[in-house]
N, C-alpha and C positions, 0 to 999 in steps of 0.2 A: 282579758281577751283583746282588747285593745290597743294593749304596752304588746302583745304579741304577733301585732299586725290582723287584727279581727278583717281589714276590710279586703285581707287578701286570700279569695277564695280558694285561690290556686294550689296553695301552698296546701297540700293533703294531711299535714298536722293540723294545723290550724282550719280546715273543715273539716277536720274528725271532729276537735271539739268543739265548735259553731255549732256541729249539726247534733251530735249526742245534748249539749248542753240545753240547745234550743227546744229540740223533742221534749226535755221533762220540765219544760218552763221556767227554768233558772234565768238566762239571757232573754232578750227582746229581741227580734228583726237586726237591731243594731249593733248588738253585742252587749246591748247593757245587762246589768244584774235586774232581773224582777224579784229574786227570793234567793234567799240565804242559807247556806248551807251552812250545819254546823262541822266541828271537825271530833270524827268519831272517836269512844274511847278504844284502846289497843284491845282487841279481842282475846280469850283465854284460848280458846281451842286454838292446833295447829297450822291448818291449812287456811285457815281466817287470819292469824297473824303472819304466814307467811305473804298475803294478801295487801294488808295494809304494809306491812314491811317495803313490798314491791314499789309501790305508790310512794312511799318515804325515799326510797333510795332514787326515785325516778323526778322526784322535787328536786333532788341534790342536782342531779346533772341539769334540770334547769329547763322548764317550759320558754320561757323568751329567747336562749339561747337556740334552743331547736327550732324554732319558729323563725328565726333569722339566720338557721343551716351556723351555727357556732358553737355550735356541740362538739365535743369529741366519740368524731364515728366510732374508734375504736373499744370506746368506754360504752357505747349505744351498744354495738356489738355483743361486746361481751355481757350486757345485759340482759338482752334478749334469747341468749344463751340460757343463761340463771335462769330464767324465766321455765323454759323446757324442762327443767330436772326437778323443778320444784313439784311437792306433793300435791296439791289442792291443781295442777296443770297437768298433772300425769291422773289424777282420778277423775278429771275431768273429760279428759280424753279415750281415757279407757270406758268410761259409760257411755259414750257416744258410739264407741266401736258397738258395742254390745248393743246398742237399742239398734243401733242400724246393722245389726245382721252378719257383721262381720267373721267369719270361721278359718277355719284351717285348710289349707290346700289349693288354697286363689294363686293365680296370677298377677303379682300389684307393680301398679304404676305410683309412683309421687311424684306430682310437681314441685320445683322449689323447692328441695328437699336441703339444702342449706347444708348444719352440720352433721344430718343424720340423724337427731335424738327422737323423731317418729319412727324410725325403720329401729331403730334399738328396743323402745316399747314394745312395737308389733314382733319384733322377734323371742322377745318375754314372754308374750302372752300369747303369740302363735303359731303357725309353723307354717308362712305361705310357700307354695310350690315357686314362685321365681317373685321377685324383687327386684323392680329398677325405679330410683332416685337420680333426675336428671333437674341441673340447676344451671341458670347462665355464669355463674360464679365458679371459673377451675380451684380457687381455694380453697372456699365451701366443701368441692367436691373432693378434696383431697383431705378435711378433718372429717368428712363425712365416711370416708373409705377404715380410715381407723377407728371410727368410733365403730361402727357396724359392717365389721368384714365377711358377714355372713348374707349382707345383701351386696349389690351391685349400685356402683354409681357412676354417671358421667356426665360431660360438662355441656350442656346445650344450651343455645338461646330460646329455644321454642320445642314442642313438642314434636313437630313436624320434621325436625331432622331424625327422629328415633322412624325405628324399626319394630316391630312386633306386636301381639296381639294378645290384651290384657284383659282379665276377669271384670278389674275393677281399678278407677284410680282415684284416691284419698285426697279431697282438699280440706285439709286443718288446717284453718289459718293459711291458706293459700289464692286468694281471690286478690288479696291486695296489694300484691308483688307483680301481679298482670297488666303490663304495659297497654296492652288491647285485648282484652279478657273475652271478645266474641271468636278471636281471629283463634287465642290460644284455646279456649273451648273447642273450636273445632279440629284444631291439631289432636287435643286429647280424644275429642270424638272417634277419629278414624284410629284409633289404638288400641279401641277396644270393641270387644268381641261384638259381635250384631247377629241375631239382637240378645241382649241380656245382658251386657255389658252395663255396670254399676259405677254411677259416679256418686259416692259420699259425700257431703258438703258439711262441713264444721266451719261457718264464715260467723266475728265477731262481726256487728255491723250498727249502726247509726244510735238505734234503740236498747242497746244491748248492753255494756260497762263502759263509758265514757272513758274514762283514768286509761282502762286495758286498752279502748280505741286509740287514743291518742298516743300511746305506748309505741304500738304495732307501726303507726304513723311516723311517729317519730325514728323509727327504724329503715325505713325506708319505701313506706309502703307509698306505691303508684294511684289507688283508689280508696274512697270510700263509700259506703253503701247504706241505705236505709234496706231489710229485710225484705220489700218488696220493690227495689233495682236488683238488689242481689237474685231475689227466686227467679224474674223476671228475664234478668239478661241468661241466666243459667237455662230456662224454659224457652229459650230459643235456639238452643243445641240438641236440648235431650226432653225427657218424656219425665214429669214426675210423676215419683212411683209413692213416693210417703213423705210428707214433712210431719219430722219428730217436734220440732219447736222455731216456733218465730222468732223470740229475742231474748232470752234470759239461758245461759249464759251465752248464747249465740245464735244465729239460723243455722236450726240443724235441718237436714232432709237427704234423699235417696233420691237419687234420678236413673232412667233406664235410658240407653240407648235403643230404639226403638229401631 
């Protein structure tokens, strides 16, 4: 932690893992190690070793490097790509659709919908009535178009330039991309339906897989959150209706627009 600039809090990788590592008592206040972790054997099943695999390919590119922005974005990129197609990510996503209610015939919003690979799932497994993935990135939104030409996508900084009036909008892994996560909260608030309009929340956060926190960070994410910032800031826009889970493998929960 230290070699990777531990005292700089700023740096949203380096308080991903500050804060995950701090939460289960490995580091001290200061960064030091209080307890030692061992390093696990390669698991048999497949969605566990695609798991540890993840972690291994993600030492290569290099925690210090990313901690002092000396990464290759492109190589991060394309990582976090990988990441979305993989099994144990895609089962993971898909039981969270399902405990939170998700059906056929919505109206869906996605923020930060990047290169598309959530709107290609939900079009597997569902058949919603309209589909918009709207990203600050026009490149994103243009592999996003080819990967899943059966939704729509366009290129926005904020939810507030869109139009129209949504069932429900999806955040997987989308809080930490939010430059001002109250201001965009309320852009997506006014998008959707009132009242009953469904905000899904899949947010990894503080408590929840350090290694995948620091991942996500390392990719480019703007915030990080312990479980209760995350419910907290979220419960200043909208009404919750049901939290599925606290922190393992994520804060899941359902909020209603009231």
């Amino acid at each position: 932690m230290r070699e990777a600039g531990a005292a700089n809090l700023k740096n949203p990788f380096v308080k991903a893992l500050y804060t995950a590592l701090r939460a289960r008592g490995i580091i001290d206040d200061e960064g030091r190690v209080k307890k030692e972790v061992s390093r696990p054997e390669m698991p048999k099943g497949l969605y566990a070793r695609e798991w540890v695999e993840m972690h291994k390919n993600f030492d290569e590119i290099g925690a210090v490097k990313v901690a002092k922005d000396e990464a290759d974005r492109n190589a991060l990129d394309l990582f976090y790509s990988d990441i979305q197609i993989q099994g144990w990510h895609r089962i993971m996503v898909k039981a969270f659709l399902k405990a939170a209610g998700f059906t056929d015939g919505l109206r869906v919003l996605e923020p930060y919908s990047r290169e598309g690979h959530l709107a290609v799932l939900i079009h597997d497994e569902y058949k919603p009535a309209a589909y918009l993935g709207y990203d600050p990135n026009p490149d994103y939104v243009q592999v996003a178009k080819s990967m899943a030409p059966t939704a729509q996508f366009t290129a926005a900084p904020t939810a507030c330039h869109l139009t129209g009036t949504y069932d429900v909008a999806i955040l997987v892994e989308k809080m930490q991309w939010m430059a001002d996560p109250l201001y965009e909260l309320e852009c997506i608030k006014k998008l959707l339906k009132r009242p009953g309009g469904l905000l899904l929340v899949a947010q990894p956060v503080a408590e929840s897989m350090p290694g995948y926190l620091a991942i996500l960070s390392a990719i480019g994410a703007r915030q990080v959150y312990t479980w209760r910032e995350a419910e907290n800031i979220l419960k200043m826009r909208f009404k919750l209706a049901k939290r599925l889970i606290r922190t393992l493998p994520f804060y899941g929960a359902v909020f209603e627009n009231p």
